[in-house]
C-alpha positions in Angstrom: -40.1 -59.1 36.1 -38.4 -58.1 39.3 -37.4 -60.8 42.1 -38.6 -59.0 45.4 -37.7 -60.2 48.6 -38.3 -58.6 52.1 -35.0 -56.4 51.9 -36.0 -54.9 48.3 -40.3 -54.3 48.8 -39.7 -51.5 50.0 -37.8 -49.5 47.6 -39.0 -51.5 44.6 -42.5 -51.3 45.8 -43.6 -48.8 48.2 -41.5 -46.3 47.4 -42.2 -47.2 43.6 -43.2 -43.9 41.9 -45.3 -46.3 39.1 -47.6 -49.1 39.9 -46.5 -52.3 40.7 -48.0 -55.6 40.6 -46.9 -58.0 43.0 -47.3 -62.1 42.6 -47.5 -63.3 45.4 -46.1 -67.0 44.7 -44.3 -70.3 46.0 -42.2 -73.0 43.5 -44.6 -75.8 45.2 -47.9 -73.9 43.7 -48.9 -75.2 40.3 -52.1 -72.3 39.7 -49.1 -70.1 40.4 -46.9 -71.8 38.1 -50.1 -71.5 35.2 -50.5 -68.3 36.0 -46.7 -66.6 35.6 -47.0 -66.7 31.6 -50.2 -64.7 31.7 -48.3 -62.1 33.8 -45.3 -62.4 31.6 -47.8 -61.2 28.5 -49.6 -58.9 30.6 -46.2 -56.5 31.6 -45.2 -56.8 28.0 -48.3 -55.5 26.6 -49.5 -52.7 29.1 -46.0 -52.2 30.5 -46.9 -52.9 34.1 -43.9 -53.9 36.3 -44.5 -56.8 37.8 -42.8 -58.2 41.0 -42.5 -62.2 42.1 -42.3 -62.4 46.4 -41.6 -65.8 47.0 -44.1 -66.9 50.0 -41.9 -69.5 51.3 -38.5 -66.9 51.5 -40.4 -64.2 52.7 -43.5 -64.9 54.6 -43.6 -61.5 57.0 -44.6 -59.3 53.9 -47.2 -62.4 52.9 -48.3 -61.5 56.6 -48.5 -57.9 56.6 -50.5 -57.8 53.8 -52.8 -60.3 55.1 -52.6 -62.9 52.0 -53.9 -66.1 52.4 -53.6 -68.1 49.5 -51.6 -68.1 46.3 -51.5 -66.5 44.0 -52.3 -63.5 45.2 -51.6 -60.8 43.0 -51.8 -57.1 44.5 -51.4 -53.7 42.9 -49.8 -50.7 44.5 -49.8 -47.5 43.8 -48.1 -45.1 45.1 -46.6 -47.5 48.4 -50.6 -48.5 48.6 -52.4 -51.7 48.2 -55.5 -50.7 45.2 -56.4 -53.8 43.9 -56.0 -57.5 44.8 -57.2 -61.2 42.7 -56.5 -63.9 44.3 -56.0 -67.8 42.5 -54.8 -68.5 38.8 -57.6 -66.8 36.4 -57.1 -66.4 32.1 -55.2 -63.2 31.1 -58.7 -61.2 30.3 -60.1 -61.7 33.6 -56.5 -60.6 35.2 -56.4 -57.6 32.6 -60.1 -56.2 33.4 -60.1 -57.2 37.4 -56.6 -55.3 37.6 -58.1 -52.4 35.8 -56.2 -52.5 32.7 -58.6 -52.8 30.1 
């Protein structure tokens, strides 16, 4: 997992030519907290990069993308938003919501 912060998102992220999950998160936020294992097992077994933005260090990329709660969890591909689950759900509902069934 990558630590991305509002001087990094863009070259780890948008200009990222591989998808990148991004967990939108906060050390205060105990689903998120339940829910960083799952992600740890998740970018081990389908080789996803996966990217923590903490919401409290960084909240003007939590605003331009409009999330409201956490976690949020969004996908980009190619610089793009595709998917997006928000709140702490078990690994097979992340895994087939995030399309990586």
């Amino acid at each position: 997992m990558i630590t991305l912060t509002t001087d990094n998102f863009e070259e780890q992220v948008l200009k990222s030519d591989k998808p990148i999950l991004v967990d939108f998160w906060a050390e205060w936020c105990g689903p998120c907290r339940m829910v960083a294992p799952v992600l740890e097992q998740i970018e081990s077994e389908h080789g996803l990069t996966i990217g923590k933005l903490n919401t409290d260090e960084n909240p003007e990329i939590m605003a331009r993308y409009g999330v409201m709660g956490i976690p949020t969890l969004l996908l980009f591909e190619n610089g793009e938003p595709v998917k997006q689950v928000v709140g702490a759900k078990p690994k097979r509902m992340l895994v087939s919501e995030l399309g990586l069934a």
